[in-house]
MDAnalysis code that builds the backbone (N, CA, C; Angstrom):
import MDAnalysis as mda
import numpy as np

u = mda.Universe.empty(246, n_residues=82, atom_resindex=np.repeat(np.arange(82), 3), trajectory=True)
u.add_TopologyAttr("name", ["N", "CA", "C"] * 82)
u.add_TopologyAttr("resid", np.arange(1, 83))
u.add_TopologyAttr("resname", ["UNK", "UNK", "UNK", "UNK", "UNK", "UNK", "UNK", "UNK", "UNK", "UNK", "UNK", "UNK", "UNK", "UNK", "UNK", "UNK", "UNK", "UNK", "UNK", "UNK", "UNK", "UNK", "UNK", "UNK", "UNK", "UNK", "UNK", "UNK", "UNK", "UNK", "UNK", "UNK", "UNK", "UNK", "UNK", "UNK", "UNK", "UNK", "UNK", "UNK", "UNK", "UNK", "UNK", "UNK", "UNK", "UNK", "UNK", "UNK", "UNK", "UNK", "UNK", "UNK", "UNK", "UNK", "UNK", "UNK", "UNK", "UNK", "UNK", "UNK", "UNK", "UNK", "UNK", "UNK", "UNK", "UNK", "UNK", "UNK", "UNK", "UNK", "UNK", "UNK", "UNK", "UNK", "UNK", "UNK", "UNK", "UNK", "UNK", "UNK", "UNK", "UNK"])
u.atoms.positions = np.array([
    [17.673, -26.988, 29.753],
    [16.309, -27.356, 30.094],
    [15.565, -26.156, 30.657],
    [15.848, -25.521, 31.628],
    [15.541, -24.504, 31.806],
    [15.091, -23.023, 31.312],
    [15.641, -23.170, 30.059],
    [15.626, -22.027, 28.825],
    [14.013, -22.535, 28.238],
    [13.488, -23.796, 28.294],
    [12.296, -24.064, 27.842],
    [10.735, -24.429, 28.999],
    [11.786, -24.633, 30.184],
    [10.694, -24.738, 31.055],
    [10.094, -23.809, 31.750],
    [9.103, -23.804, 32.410],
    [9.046, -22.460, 33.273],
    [7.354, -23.142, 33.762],
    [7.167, -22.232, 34.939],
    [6.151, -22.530, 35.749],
    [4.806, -21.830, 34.905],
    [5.144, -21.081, 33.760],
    [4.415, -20.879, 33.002],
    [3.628, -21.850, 32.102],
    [4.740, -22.752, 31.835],
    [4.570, -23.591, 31.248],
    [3.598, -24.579, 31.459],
    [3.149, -24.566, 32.665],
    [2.160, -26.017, 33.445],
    [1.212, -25.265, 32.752],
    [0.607, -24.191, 32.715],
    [-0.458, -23.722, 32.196],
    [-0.469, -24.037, 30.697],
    [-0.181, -24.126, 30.210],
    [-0.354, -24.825, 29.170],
    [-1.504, -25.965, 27.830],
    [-2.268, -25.953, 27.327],
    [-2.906, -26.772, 27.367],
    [-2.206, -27.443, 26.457],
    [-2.240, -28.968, 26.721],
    [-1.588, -29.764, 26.083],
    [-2.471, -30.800, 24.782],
    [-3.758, -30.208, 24.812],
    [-4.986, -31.200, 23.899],
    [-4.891, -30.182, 22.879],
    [-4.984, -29.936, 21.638],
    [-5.303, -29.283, 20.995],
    [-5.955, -29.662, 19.245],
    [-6.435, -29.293, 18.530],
    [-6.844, -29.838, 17.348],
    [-6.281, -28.772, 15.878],
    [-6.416, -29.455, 14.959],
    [-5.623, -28.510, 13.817],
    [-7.026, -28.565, 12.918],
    [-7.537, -26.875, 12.931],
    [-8.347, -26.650, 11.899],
    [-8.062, -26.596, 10.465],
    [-8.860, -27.060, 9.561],
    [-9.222, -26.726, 8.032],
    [-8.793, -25.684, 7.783],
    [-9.180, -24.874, 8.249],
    [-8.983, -23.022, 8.036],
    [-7.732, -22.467, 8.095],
    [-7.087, -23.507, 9.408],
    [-5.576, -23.019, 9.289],
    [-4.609, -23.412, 8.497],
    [-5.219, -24.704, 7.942],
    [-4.357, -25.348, 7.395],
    [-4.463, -24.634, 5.765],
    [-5.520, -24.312, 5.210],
    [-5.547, -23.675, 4.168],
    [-4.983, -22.698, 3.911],
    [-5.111, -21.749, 5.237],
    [-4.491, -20.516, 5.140],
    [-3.044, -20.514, 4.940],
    [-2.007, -21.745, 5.449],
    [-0.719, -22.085, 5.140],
    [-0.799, -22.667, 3.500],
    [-1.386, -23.266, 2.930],
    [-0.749, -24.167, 1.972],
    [-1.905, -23.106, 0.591],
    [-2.883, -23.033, 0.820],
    [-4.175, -22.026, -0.238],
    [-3.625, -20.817, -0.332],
    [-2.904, -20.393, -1.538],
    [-2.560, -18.917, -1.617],
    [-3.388, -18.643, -3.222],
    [-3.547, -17.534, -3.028],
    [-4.235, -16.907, -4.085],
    [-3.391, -15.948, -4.496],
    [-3.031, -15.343, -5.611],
    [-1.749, -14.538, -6.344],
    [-2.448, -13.512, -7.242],
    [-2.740, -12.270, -6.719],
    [-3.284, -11.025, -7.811],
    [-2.225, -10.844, -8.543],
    [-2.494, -11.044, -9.911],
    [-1.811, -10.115, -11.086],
    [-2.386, -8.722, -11.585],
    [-3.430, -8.775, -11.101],
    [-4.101, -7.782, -11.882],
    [-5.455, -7.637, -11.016],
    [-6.141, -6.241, -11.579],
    [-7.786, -6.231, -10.633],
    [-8.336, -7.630, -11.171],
    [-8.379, -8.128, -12.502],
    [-9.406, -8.779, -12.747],
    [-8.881, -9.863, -12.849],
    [-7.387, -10.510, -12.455],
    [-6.899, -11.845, -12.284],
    [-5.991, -12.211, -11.686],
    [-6.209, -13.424, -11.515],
    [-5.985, -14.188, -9.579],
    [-5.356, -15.467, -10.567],
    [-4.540, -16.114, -9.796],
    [-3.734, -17.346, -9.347],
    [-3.928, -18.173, -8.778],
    [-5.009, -19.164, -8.345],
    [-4.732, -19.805, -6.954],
    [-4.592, -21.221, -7.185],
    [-3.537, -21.677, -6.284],
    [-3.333, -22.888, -5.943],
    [-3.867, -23.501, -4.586],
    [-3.905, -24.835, -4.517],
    [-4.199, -25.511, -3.487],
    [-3.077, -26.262, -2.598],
    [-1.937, -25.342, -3.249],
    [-0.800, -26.553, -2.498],
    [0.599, -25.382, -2.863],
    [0.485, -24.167, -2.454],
    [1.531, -23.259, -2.904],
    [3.069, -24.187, -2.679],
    [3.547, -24.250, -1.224],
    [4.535, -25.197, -0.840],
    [4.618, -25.916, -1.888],
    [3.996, -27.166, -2.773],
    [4.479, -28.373, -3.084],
    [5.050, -27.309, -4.770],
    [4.075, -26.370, -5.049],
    [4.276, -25.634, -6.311],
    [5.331, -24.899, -6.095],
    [5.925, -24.123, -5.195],
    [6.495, -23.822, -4.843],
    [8.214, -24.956, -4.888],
    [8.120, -26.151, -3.831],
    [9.192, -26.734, -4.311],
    [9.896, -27.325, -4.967],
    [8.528, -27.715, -6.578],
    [8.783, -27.892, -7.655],
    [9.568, -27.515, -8.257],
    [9.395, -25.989, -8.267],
    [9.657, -24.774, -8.838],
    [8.316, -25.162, -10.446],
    [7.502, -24.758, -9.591],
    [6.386, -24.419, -10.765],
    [6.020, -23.170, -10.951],
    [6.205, -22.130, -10.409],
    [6.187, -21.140, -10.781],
    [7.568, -20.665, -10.222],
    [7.549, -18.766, -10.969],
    [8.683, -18.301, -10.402],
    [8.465, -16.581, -11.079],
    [9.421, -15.445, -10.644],
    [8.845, -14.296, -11.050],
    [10.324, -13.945, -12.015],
    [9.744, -13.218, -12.964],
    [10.902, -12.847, -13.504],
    [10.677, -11.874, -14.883],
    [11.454, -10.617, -14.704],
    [11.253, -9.678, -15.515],
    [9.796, -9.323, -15.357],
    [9.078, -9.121, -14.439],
    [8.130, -8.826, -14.340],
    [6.433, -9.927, -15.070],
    [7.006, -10.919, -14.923],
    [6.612, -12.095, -15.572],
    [6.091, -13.175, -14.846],
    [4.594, -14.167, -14.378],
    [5.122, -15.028, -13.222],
    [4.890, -15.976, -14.725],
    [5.586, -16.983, -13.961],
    [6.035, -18.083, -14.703],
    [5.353, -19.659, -14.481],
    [4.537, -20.115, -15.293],
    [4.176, -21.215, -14.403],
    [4.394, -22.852, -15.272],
    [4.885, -23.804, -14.780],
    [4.964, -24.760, -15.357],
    [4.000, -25.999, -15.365],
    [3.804, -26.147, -16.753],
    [2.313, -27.006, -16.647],
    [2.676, -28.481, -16.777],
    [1.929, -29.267, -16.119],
    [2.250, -30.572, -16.006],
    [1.698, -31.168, -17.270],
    [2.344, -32.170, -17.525],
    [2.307, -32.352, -19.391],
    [0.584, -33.298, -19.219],
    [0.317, -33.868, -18.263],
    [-0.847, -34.720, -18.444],
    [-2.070, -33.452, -18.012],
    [-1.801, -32.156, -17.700],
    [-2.847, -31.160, -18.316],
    [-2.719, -30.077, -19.408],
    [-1.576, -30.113, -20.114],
    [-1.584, -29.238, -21.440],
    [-2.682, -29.247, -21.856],
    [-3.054, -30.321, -22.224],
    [-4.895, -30.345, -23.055],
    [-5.841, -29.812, -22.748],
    [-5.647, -29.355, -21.538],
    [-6.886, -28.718, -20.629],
    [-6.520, -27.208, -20.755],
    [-5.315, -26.578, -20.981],
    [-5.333, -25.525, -21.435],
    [-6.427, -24.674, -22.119],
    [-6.749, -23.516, -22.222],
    [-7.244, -22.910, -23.395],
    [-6.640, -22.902, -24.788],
    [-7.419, -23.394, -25.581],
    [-6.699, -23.595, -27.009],
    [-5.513, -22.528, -27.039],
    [-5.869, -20.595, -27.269],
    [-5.133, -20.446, -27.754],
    [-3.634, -19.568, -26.996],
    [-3.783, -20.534, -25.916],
    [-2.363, -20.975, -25.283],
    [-1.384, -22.415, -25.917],
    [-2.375, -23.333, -26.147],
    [-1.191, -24.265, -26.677],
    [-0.567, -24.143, -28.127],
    [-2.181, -23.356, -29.509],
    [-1.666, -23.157, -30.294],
    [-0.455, -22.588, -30.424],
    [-0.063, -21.366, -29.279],
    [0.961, -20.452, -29.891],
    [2.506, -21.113, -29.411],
    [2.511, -22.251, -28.235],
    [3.712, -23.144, -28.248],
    [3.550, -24.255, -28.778],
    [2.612, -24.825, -29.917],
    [2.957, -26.081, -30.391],
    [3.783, -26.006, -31.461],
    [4.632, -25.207, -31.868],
    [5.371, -24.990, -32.522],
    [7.399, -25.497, -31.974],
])
């Protein structure tokens, strides 16, 4: 108990609130590949424990959820509808 208490501790404030800003800044990551292109998700963690993306051979990797394939740019799906 002692290892956590301390007279420091009364000082303390015990009210506190959780901003927008912080919370984005944990979970909103944005990913440069390049000068002229970016990555961003709204939920890195949940993409993350998917495993929706991943890096490899110098490659990032991302896995698309089948109810937005369609929303792709055409000629991304043309070249895997094969």
């Amino acid at each position: 108990m002692n290892a956590i208490y301390s007279e420091e501790s009364k000082q303390i404030d015990t009210e506190f609130s959780l901003s927008k800003q912080a919370i984005k800044e944990d979970y909103n990551k944005t990913i440069y590949v390049s000068p002229d292109t970016k990555i961003y998700t709204e939920n890195y963690v949940r993409l993350s424990k998917r495993q929706g993306i991943e890096y490899q051979d110098g490659k990032i990797i991302l896995t698309v959820d089948e109810s937005f394939i369609k929303q792709l740019p055409s000629e991304l799906r043309v070249e895997n509808e094969n």
